[in-house]
C-alpha positions as CSV (number, residue, x, y, z in Angstrom):
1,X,-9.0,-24.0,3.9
2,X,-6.0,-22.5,2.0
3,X,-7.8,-22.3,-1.2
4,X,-10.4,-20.5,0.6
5,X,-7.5,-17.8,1.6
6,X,-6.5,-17.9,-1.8
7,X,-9.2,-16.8,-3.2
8,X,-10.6,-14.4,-0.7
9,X,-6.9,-12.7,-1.2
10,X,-7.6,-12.4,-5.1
11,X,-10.7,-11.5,-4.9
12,X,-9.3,-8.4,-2.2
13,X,-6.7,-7.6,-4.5
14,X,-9.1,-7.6,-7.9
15,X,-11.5,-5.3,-5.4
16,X,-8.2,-3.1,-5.1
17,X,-6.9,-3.1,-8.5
18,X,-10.4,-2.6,-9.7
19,X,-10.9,0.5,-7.5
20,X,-7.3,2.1,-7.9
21,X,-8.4,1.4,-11.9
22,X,-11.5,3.0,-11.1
23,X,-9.7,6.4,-9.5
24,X,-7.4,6.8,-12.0
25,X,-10.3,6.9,-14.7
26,X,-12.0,9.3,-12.6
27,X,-8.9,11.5,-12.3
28,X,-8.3,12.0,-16.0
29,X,-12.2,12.4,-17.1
30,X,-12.0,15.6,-14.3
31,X,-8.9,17.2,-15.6
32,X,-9.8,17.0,-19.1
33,X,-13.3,18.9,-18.6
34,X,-10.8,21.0,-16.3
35,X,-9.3,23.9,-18.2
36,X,-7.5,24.9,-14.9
37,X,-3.6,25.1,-15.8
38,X,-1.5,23.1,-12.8
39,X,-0.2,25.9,-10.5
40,X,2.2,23.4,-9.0
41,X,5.1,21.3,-9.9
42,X,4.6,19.2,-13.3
43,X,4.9,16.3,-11.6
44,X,2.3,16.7,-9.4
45,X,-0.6,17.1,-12.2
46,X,0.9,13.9,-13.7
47,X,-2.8,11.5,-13.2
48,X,-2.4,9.0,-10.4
49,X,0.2,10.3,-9.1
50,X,-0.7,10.6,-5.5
51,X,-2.3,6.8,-6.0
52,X,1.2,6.1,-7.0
53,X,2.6,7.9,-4.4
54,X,0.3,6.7,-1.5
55,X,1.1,2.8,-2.5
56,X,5.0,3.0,-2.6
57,X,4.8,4.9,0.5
58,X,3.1,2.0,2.6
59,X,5.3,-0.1,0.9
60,X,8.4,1.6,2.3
61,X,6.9,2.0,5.8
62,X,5.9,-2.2,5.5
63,X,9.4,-2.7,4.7
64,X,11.5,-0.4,7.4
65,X,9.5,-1.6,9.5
66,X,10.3,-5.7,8.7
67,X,13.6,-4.2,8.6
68,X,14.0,-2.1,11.8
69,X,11.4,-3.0,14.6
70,X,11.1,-7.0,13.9
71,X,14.8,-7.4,15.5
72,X,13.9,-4.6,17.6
73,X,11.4,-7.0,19.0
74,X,12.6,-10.6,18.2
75,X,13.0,-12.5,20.7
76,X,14.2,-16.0,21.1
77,X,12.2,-19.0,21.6
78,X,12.1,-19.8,25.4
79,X,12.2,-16.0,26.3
80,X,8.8,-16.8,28.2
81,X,10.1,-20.3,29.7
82,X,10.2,-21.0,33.6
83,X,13.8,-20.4,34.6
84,X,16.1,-23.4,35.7
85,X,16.1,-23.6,39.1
């Protein structure tokens, strides 16, 4: 059963990859039949940038949240156990 979970979690990350490939290609065939000039900061019409941006964000949130909230809400093992009369 673990190889199954293996490979359904490669084949969701190739989907992902593929897709994230896919709208970064996208991205770059608009802007160069664009001849719009970026009215915005330079690093804004950098392509991919907000795919970038999106990804490390969750990342960060994933991680405070590992960080902050799971010994917010730890609790020990026989927190649920019958008290000793």
């Amino acid at each position: 059963m673990d190889l199954k979970k293996i490979s359904v979690t490669k084949s969701l990350m190739m989907v992902f990859l593929g897709l994230s490939g896919l709208l970064v290609t996208l991205e770059l065939s608009i802007r160069m039949r664009s001849h719009e000039h970026g009215h915005g900061p330079a690093w804004m019409a950098t392509p991919g940038f907000f795919l970038i941006f999106g990804i490390l964000g969750a990342i960060i949130l994933a991680i405070a949240a590992k960080l902050i909230l799971f010994p917010l809400l730890k609790r020990d093992e026989d927190y649920y156990a019958e008290p000793e009369s």
